[in-house]
Backbone of each chain as ProteinMPNN parsed JSONL, in Angstrom:
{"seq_chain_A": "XXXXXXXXXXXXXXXXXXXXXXXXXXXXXXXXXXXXXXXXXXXXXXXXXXXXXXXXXXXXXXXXXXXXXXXXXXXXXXXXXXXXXXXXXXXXXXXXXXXXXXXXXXXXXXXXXXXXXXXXXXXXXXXXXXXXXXXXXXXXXXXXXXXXXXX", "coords_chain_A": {"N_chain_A": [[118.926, -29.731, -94.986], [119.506, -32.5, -94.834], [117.559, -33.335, -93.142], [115.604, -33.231, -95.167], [116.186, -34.899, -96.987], [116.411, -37.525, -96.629], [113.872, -38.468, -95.089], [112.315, -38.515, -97.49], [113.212, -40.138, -99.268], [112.719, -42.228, -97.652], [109.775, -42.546, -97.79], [109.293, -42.66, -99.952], [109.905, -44.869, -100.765], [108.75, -46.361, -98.694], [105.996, -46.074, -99.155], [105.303, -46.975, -101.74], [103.983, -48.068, -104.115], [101.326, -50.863, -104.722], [102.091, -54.075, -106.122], [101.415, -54.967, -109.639], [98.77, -57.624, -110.402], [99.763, -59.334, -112.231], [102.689, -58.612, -112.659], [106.085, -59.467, -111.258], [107.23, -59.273, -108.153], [109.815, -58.744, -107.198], [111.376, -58.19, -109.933], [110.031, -55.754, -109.876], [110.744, -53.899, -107.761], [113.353, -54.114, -107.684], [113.746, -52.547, -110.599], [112.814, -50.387, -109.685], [114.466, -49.695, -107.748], [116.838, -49.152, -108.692], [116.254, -47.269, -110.538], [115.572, -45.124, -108.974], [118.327, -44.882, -107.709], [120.209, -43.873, -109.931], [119.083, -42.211, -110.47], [119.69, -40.426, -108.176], [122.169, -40.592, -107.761], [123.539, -39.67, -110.306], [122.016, -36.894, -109.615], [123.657, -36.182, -107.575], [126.12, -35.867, -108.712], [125.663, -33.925, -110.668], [124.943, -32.04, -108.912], [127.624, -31.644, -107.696], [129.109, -30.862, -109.857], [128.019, -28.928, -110.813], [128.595, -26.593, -108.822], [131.137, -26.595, -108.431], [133.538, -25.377, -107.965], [133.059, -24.485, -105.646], [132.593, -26.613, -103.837], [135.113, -27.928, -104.303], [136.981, -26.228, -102.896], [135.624, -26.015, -100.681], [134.696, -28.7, -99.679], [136.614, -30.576, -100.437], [136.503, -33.536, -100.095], [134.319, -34.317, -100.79], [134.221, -33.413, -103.631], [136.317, -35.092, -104.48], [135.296, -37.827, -103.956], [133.52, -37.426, -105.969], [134.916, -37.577, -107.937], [136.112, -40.047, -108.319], [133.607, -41.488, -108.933], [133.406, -40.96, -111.317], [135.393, -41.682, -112.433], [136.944, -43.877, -115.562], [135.941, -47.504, -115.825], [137.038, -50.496, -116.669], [134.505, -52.055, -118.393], [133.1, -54.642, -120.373], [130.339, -54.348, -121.667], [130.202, -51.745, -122.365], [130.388, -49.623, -125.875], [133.139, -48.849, -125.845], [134.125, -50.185, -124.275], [134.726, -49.183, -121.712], [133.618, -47.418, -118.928], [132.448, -44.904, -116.863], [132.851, -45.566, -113.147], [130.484, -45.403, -111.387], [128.238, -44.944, -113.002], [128.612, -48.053, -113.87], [127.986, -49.651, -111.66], [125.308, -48.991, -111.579], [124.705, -50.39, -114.34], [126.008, -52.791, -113.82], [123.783, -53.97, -111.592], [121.665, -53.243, -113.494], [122.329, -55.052, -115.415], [122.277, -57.636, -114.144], [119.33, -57.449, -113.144], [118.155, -57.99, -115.528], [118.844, -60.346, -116.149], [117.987, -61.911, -114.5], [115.0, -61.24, -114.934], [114.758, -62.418, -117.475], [115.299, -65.039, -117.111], [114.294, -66.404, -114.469], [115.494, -67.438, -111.938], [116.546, -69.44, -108.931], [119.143, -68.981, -108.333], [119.836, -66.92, -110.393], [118.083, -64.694, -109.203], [119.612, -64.488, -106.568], [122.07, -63.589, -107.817], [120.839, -60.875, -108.719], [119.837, -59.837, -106.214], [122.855, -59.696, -105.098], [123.516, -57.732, -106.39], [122.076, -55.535, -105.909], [122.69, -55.151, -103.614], [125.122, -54.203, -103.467], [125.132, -51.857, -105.324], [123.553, -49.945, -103.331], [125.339, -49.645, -101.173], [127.41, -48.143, -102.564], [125.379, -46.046, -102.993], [124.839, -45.638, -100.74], [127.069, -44.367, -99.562], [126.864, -42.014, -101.526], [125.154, -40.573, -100.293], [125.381, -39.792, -98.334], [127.624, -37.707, -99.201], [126.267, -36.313, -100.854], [125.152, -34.818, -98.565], [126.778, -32.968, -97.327], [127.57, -31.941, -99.61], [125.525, -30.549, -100.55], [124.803, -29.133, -97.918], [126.543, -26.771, -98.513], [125.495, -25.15, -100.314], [122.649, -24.79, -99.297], [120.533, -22.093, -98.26], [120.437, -21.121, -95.733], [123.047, -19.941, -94.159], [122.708, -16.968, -94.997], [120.751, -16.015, -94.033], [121.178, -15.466, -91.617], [123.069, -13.262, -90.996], [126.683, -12.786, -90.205], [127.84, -11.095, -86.856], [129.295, -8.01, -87.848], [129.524, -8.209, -90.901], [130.914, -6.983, -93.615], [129.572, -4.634, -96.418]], "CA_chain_A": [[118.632, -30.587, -96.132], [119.121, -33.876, -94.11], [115.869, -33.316, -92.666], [114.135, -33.196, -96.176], [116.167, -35.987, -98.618], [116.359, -39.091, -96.015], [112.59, -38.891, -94.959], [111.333, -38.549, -98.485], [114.034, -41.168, -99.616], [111.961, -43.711, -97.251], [108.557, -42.312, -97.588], [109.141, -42.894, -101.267], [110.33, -46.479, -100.486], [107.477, -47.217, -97.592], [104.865, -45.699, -100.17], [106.015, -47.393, -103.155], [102.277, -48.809, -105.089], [101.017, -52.597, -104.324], [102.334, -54.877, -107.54], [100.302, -55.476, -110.09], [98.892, -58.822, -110.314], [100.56, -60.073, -113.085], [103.728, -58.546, -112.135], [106.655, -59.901, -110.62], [107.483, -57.843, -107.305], [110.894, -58.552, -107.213], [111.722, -57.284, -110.694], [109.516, -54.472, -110.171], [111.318, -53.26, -106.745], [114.64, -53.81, -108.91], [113.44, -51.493, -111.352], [112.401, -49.327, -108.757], [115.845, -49.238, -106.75], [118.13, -48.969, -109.686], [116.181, -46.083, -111.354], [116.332, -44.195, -108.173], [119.908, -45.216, -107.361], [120.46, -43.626, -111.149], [118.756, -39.723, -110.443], [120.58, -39.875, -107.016], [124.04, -40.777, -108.562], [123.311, -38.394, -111.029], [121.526, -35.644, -108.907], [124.853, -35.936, -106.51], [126.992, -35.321, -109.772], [125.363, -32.659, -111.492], [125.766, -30.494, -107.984], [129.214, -31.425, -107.362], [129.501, -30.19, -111.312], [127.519, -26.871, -110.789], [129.51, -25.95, -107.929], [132.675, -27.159, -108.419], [134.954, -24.672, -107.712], [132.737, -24.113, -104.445], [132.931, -27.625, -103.443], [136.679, -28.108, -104.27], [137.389, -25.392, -102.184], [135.351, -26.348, -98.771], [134.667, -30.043, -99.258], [137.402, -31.025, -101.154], [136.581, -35.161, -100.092], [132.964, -34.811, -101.894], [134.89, -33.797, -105.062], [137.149, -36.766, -104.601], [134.394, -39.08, -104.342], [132.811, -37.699, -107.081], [136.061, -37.895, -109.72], [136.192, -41.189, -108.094], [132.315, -42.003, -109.259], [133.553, -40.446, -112.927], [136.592, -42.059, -113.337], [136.4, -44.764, -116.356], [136.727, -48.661, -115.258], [136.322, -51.38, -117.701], [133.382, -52.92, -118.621], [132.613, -55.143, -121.439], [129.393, -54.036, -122.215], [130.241, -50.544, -123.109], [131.522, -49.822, -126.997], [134.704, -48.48, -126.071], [135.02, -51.103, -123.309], [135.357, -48.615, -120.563], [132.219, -46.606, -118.535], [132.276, -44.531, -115.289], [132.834, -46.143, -112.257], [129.572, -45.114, -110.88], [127.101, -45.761, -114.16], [129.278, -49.571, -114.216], [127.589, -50.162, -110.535], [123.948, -49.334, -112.081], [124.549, -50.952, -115.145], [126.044, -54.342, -113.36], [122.633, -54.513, -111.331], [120.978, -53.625, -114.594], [122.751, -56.216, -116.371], [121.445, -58.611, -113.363], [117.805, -57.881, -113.252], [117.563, -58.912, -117.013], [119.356, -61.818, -116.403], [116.733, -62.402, -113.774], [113.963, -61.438, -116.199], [114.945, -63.707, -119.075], [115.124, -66.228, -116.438], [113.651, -66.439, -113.042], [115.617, -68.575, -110.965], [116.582, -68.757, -107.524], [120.582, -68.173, -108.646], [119.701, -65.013, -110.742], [117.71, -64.129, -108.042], [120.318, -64.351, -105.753], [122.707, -62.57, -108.359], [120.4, -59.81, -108.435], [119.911, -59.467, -104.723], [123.805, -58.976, -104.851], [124.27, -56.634, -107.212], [121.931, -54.705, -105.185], [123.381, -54.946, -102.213], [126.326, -53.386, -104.107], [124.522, -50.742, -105.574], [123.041, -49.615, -101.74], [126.254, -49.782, -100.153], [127.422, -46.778, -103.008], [124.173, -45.105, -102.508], [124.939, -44.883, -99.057], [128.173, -43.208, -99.275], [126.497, -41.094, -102.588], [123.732, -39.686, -99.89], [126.29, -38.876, -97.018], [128.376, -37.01, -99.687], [125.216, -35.426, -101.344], [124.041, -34.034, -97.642], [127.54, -32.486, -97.418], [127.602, -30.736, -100.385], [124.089, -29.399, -100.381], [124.682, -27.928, -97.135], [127.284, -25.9, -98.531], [124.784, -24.655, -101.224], [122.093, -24.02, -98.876], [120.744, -20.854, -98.425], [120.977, -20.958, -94.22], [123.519, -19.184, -93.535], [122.363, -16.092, -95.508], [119.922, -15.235, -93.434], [121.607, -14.593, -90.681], [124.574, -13.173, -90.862], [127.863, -12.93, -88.373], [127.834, -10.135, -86.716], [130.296, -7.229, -88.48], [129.536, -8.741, -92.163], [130.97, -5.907, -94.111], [129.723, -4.942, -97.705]], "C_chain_A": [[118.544, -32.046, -95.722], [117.82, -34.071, -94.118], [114.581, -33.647, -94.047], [114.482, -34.852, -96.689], [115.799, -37.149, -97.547], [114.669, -39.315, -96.122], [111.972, -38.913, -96.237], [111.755, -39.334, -99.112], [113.059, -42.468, -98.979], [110.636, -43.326, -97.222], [108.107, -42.747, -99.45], [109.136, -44.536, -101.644], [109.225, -46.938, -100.008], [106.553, -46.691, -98.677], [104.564, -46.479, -101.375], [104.507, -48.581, -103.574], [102.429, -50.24, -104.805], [101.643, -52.762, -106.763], [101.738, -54.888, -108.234], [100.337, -56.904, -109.779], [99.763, -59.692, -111.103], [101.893, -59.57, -113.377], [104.629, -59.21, -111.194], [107.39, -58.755, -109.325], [109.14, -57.895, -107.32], [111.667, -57.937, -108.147], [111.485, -56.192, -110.708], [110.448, -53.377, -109.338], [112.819, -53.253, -107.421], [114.881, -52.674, -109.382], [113.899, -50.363, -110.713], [113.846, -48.735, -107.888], [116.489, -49.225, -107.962], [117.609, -47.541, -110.44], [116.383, -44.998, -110.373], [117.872, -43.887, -107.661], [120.324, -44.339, -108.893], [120.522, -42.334, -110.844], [119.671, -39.645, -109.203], [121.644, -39.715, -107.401], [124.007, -39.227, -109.227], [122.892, -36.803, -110.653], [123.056, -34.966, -108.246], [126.17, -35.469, -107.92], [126.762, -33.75, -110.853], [125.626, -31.538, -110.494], [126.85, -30.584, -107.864], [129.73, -30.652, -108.907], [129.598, -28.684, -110.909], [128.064, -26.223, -110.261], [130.941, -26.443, -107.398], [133.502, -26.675, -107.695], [134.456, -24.363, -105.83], [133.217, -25.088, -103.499], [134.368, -28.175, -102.877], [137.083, -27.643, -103.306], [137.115, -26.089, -100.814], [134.743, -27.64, -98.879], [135.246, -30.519, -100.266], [136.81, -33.154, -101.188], [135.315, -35.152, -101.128], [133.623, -34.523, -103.017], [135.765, -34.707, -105.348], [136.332, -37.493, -104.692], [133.665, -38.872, -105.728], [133.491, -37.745, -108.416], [135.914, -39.471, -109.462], [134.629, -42.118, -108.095], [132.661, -41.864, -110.99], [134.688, -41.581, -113.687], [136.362, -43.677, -114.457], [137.486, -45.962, -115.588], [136.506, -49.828, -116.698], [135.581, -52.241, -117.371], [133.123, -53.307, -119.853], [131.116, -54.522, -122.616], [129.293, -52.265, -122.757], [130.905, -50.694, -124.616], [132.769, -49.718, -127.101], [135.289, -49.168, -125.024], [135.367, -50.646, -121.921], [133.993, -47.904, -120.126], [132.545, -46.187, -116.736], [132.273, -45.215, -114.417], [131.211, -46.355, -111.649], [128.344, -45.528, -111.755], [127.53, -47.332, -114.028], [127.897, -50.185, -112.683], [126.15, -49.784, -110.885], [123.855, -50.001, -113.686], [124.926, -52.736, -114.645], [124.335, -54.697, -112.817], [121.649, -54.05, -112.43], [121.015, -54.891, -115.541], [121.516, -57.857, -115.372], [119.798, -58.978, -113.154], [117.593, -58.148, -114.45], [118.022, -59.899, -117.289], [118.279, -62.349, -115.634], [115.443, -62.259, -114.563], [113.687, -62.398, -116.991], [115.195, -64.853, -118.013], [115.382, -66.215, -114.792], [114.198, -67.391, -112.236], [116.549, -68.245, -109.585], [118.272, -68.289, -107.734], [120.92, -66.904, -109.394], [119.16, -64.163, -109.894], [118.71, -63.456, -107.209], [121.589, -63.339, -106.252], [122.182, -60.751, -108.341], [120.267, -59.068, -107.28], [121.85, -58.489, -104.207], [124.507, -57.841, -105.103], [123.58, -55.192, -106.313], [122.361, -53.975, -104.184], [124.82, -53.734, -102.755], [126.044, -52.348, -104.099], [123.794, -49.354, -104.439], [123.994, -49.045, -101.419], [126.874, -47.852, -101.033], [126.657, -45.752, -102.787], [124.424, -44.683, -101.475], [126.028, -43.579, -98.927], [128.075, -41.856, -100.152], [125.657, -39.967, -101.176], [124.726, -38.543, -98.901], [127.369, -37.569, -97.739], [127.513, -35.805, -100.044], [124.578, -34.584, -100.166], [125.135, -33.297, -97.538], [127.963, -31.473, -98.336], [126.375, -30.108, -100.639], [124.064, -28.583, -98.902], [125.541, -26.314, -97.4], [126.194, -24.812, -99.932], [123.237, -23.969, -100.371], [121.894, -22.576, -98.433], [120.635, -20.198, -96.776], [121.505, -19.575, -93.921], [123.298, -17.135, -93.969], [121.328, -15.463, -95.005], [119.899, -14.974, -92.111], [123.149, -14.689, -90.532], [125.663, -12.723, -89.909], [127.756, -11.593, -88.45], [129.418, -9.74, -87.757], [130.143, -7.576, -90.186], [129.706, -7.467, -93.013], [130.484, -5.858, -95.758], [130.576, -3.579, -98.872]], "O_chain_A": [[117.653, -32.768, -96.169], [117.113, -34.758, -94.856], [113.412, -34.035, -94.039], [113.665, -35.765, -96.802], [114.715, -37.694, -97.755], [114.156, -40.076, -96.942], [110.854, -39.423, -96.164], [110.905, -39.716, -99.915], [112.73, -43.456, -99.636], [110.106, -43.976, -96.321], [107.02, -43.018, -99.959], [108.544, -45.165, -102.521], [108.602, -47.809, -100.614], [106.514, -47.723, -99.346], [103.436, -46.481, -101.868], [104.334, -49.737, -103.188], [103.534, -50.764, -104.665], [101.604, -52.141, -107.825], [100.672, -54.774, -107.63], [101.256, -57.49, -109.207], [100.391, -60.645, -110.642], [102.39, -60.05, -114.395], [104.052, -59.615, -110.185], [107.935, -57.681, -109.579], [109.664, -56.795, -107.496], [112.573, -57.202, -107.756], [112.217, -55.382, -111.277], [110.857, -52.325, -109.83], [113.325, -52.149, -107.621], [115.744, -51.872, -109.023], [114.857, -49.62, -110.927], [114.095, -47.582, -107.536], [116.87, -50.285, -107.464], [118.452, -46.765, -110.89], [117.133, -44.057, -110.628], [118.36, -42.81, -107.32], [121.495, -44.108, -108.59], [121.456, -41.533, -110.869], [120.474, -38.713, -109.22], [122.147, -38.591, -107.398], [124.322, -38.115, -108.804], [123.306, -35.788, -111.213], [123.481, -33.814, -108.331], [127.039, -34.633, -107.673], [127.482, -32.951, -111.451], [126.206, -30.484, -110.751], [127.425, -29.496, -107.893], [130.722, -29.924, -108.922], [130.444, -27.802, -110.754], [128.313, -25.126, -110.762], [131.514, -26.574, -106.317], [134.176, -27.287, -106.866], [135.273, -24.1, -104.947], [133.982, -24.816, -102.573], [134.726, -28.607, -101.781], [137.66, -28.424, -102.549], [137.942, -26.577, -100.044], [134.031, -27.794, -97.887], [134.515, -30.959, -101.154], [136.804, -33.839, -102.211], [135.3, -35.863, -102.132], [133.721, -35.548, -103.693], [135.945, -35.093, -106.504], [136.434, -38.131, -105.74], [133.289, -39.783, -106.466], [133.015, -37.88, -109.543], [135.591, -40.157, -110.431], [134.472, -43.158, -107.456], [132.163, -42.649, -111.796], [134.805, -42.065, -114.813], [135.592, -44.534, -114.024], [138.626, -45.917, -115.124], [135.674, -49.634, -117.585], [135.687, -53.047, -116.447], [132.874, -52.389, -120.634], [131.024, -54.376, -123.835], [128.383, -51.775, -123.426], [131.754, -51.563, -124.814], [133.497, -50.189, -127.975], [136.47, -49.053, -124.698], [136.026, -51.292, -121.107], [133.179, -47.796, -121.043], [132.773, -46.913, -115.767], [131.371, -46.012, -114.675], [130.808, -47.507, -111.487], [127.523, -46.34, -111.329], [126.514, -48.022, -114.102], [127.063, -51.062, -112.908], [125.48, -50.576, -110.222], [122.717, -50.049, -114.151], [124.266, -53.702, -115.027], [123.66, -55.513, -113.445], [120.557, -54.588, -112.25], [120.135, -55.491, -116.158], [120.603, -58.6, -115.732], [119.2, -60.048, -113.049], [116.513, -58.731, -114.551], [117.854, -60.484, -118.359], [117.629, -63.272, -116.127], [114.84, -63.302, -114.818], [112.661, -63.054, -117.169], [115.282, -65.891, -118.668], [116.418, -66.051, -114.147], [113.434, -68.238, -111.773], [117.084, -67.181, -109.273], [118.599, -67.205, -107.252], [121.838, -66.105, -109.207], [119.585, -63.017, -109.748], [118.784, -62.235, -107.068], [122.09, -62.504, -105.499], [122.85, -59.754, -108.068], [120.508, -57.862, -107.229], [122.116, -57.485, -103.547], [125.437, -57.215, -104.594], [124.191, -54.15, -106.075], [122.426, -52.776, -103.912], [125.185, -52.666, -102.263], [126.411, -51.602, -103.193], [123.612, -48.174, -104.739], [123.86, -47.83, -101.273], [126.819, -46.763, -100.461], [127.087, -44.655, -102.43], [124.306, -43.501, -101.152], [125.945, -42.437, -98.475], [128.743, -40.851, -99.909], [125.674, -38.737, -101.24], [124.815, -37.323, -98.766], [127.833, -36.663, -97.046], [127.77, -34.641, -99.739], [123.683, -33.778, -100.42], [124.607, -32.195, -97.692], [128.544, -30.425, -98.053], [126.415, -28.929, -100.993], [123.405, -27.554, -98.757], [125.364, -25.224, -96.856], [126.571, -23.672, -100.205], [122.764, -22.886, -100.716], [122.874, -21.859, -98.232], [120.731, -18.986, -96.582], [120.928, -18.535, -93.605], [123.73, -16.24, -93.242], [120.959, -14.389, -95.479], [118.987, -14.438, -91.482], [123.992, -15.522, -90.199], [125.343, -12.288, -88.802], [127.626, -10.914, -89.468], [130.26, -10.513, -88.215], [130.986, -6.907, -90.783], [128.678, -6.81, -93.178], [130.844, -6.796, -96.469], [130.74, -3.809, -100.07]]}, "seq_chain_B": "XXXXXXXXXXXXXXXXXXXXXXXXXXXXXXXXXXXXXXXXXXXXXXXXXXXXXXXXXXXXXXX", "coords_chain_B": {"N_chain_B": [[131.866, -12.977, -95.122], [132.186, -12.323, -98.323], [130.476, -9.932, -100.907], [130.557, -11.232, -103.654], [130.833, -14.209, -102.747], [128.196, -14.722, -101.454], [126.645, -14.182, -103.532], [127.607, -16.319, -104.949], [126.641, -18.12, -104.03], [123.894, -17.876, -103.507], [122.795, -18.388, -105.901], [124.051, -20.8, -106.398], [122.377, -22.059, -104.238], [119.698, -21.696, -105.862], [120.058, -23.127, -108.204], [120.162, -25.401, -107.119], [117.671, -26.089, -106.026], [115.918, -25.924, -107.748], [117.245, -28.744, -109.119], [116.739, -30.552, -107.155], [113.651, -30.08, -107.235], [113.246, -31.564, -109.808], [114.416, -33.754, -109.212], [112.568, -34.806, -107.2], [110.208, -34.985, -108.183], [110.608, -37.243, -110.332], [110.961, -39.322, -108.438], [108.875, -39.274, -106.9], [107.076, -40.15, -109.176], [108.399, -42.594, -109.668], [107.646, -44.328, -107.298], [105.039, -44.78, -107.793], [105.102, -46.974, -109.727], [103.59, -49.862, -110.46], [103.515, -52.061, -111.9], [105.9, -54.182, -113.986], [108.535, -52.999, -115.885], [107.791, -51.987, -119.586], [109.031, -52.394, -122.496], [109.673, -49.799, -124.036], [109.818, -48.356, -121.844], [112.444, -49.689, -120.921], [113.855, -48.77, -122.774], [113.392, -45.922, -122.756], [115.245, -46.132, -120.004], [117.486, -46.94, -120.909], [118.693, -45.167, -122.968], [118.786, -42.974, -121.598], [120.88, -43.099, -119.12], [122.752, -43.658, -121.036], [123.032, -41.194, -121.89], [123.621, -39.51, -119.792], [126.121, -41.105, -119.596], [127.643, -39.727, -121.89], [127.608, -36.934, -121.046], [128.959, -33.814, -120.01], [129.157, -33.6, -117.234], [129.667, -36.192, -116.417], [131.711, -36.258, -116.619], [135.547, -36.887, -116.173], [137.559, -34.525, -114.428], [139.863, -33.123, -116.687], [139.966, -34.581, -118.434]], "CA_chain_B": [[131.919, -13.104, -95.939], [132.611, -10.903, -99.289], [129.716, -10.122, -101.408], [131.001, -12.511, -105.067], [130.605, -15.448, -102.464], [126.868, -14.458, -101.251], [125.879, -14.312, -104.783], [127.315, -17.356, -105.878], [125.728, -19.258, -102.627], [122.14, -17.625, -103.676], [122.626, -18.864, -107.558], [123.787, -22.08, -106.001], [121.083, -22.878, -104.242], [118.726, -21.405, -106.531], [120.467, -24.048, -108.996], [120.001, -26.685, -106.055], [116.272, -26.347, -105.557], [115.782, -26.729, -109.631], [117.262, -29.654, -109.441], [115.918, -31.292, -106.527], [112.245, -30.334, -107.273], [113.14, -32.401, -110.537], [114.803, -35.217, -108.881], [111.577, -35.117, -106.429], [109.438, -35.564, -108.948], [110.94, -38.478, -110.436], [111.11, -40.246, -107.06], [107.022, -39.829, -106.522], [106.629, -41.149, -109.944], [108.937, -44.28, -109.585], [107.183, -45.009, -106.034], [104.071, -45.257, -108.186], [105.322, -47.653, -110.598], [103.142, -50.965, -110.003], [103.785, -52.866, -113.162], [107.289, -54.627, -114.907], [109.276, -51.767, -117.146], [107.576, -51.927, -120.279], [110.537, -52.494, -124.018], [109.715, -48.192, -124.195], [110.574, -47.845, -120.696], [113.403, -50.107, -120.846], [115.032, -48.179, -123.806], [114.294, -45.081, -122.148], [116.114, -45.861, -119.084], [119.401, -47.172, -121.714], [118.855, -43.62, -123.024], [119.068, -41.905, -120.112], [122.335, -43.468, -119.122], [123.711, -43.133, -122.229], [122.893, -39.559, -122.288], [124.981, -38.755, -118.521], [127.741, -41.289, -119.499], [128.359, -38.352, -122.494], [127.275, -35.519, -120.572], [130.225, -33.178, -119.419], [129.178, -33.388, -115.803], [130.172, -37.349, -115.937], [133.697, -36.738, -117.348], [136.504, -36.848, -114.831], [138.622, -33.487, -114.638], [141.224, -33.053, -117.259], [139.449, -35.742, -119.669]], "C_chain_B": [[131.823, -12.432, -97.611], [131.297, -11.035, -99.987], [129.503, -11.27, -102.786], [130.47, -13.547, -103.858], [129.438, -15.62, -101.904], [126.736, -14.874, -102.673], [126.114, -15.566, -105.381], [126.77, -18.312, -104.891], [124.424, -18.881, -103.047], [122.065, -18.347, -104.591], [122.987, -20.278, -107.254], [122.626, -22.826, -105.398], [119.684, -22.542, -104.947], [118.566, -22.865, -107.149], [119.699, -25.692, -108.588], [118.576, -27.013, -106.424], [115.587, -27.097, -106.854], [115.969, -28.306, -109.263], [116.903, -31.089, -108.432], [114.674, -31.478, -106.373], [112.105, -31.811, -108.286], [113.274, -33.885, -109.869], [113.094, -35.639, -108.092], [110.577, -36.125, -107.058], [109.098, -36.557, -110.111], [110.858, -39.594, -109.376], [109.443, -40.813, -107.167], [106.927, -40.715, -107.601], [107.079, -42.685, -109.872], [107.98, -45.062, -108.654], [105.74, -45.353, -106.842], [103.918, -46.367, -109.162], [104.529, -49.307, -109.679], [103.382, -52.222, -111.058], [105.213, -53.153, -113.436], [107.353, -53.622, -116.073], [108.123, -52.163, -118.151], [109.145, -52.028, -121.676], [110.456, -50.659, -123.69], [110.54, -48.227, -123.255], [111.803, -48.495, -120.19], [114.826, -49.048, -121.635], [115.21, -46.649, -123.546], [115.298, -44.645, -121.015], [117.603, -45.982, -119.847], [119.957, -45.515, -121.96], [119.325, -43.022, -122.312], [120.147, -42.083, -119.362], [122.973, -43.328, -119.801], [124.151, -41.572, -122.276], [124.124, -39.404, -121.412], [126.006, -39.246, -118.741], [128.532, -40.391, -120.477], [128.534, -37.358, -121.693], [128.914, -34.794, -119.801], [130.414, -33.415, -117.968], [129.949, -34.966, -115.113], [131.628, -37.562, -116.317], [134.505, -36.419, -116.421], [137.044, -35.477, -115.433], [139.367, -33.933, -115.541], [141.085, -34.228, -118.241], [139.103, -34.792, -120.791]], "O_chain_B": [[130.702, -11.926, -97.658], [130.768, -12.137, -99.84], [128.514, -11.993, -102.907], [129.287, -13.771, -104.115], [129.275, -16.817, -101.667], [126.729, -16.087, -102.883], [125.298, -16.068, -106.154], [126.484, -19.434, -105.308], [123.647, -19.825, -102.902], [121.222, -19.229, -104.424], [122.27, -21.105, -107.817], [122.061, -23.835, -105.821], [118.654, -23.108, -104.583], [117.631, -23.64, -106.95], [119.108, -26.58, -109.201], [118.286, -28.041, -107.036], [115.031, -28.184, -107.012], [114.989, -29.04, -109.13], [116.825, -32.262, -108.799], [114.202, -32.43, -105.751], [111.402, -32.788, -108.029], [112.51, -34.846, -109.963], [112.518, -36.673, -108.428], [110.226, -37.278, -106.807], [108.025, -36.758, -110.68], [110.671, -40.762, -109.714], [108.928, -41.914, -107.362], [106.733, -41.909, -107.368], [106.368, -43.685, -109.979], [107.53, -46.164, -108.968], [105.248, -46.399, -106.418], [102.788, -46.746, -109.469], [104.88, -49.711, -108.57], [103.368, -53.373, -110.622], [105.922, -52.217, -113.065], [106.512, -53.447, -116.955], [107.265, -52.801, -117.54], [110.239, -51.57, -121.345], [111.388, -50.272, -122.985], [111.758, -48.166, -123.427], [112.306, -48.051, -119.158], [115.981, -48.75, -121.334], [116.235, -46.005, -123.77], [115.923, -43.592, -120.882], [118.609, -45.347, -119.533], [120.922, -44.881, -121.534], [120.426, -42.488, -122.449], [120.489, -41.045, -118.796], [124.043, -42.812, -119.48], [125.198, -41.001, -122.581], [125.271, -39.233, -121.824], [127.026, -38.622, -118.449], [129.723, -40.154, -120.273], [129.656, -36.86, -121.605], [129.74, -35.45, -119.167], [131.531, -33.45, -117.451], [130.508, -35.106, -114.025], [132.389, -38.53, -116.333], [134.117, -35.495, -115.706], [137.024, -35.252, -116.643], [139.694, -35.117, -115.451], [142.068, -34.744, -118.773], [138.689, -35.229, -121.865]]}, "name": "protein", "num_of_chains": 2, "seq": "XXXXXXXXXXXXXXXXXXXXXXXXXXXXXXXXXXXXXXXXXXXXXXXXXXXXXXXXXXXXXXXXXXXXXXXXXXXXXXXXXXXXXXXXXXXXXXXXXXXXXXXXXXXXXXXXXXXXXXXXXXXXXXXXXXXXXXXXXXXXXXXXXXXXXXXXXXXXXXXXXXXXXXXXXXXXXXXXXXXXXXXXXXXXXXXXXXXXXXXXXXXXXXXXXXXXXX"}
């Protein structure tokens, strides 16, 4: 599974459509990294869900990281004041590119740039967790099995 | 390995593939995005966060 998500992770990135003209590229690439940073988060949570009990069992650390993506932190901007650890870190660099939106300057800029950077740095450790528990879901080892495999 | 843990490794990655064709095919589309969100496509990304911060799969154990 390595082999598939990384290269299509940067083929999706190096590919990624010319601007329009009357677009701003920096908001757009924003966009663009926070909505993917969103399905990954999310992709990496819905399998650690599905196969929970599998997970728990033989990669106990990816289900730690991923209570520890769930667990509620506070944030203002939710109603009840509190939101997933993991949604908080795409909603901060959401919060940032519409501060950069509603006003273009080189210190929202630079806010936005950071929040990214933020947002990356999780991603990173989301992908290395997500190649870990999809190997355990792959269907590999099933097609060849150890010798003696009794049924 | 016993047969119960074959079957739930097939239905797992059955599960898997589902949901990585989907994710896939979110990815291509984003990479095609050339334009600034649109208000729609703003409110459906709020949506769409909103939705997983309910969803069961985002609730910590024992919540």
């Amino acid at each position: 599974m390595k082999n598939l998500i990384l290269p299509l992770l940067l083929l999706a990135l190096a590919g990624c459509a010319s601007v329009a003209p009357n677009a701003d590229p920096i908001e757009v690439r924003a966009e663009q990294s926070i909505s993917v940073a969103a399905d990954t988060m999310d992709l990496f949570i819905a399998l650690e869900y599905d196969h929970q009990l599998l997970i728990e069992d033989k990669a106990p650390e990816v289900h730690q990281f991923a209570e520890w993506l769930r667990t509620y932190i506070p944030y203002p901007g939710a109603p009840s004041g509190q939101l997933q650890r993991g949604l908080v870190f795409i909603q901060q660099a959401t919060d940032a590119r519409r501060t950069y939106k509603a006003l273009r300057t080189i210190e929202n800029q630079n806010k936005l740039t950071a929040a990214l950077a933020a947002l990356e740095q999780v991603l990173n450790s989301i992908q290395s967790h997500l190649l870990s528990a999809q190997a355990l879901t792959k269907p590999g080892p099933l097609t060849a099995p150890a010798p003696g495999l009794k049924f | 390995m016993d047969p119960l843990t074959i079957i739930a490794l097939i239905t797992a990655s059955l599960t898997t593939i589902e949901q990585l064709t989907a994710f896939l095919e979110k990815l291509r589309a984003t990479s095609q995005q050339s334009g600034e969100w649109t208000e729609e496509q703003e409110k459906a990304f709020n949506d769409l966060q909103a939705q997983r911060a309910a969803s069961p799969r985002w609730q910590p154990k024992g919540k």
